[in-house]
C-alpha positions in Angstrom: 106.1 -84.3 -253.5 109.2 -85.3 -252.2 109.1 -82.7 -249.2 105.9 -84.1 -247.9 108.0 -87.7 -248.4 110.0 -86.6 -246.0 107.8 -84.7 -243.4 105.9 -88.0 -242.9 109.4 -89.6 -242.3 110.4 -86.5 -240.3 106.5 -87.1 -238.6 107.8 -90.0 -236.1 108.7 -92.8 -239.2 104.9 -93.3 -239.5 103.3 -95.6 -242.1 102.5 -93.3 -244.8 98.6 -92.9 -245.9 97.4 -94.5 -249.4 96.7 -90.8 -250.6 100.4 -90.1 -249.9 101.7 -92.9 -251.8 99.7 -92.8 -255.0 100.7 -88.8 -255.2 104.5 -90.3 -254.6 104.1 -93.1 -257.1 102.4 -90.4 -259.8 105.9 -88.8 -259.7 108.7 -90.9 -259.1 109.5 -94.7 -260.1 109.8 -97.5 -257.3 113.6 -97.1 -257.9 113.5 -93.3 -257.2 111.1 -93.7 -254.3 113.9 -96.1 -252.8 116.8 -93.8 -253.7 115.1 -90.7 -251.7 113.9 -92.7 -248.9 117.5 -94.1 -248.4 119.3 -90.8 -248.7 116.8 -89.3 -246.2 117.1 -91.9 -243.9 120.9 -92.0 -244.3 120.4 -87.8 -243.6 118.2 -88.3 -240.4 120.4 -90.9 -239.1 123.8 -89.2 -239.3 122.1 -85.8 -238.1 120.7 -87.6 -234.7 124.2 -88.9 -234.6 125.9 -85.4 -234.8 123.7 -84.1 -232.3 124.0 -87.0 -229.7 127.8 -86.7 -229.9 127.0 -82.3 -229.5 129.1 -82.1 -232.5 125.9 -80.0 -234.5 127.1 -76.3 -235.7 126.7 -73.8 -232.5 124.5 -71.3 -234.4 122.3 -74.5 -235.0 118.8 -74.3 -232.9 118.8 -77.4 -231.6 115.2 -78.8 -229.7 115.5 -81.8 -227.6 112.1 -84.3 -227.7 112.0 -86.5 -224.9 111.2 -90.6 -226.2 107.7 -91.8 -225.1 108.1 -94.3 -223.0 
């Protein structure tokens, strides 16, 4: 559950879809669902900031997405 948690916030930071909530409600409490969507954020942020500064691992595959303007 908490993987497709963070493929929707992985998806673009999309609203997630009722369905998605309910199954994430079923397993965690309000205070765990905040807990794991901080430390993911926290993750995603500092990873975007590694990789702007090019200080990500070499050996790291690295794809670069271009913003919709």
């Amino acid at each position: 559950m908490a993987l497709a948690w963070a493929d929707n916030m992985l998806a673009g930071g999309s609203a997630p879809d009722e369905q998605l909530k309910i199954r994430l409600r079923r397993s965690f409490t309000d205070a765990e669902i905040m807990e794991l969507t901080y430390a993911m954020g926290s993750f995603i942020g500092y990873s975007k900031q590694l990789i702007m500064l090019g200080l990500e691992p070499e050996s790291m595959p690295v794809t670069a997405v271009p913003i919709p303007s």
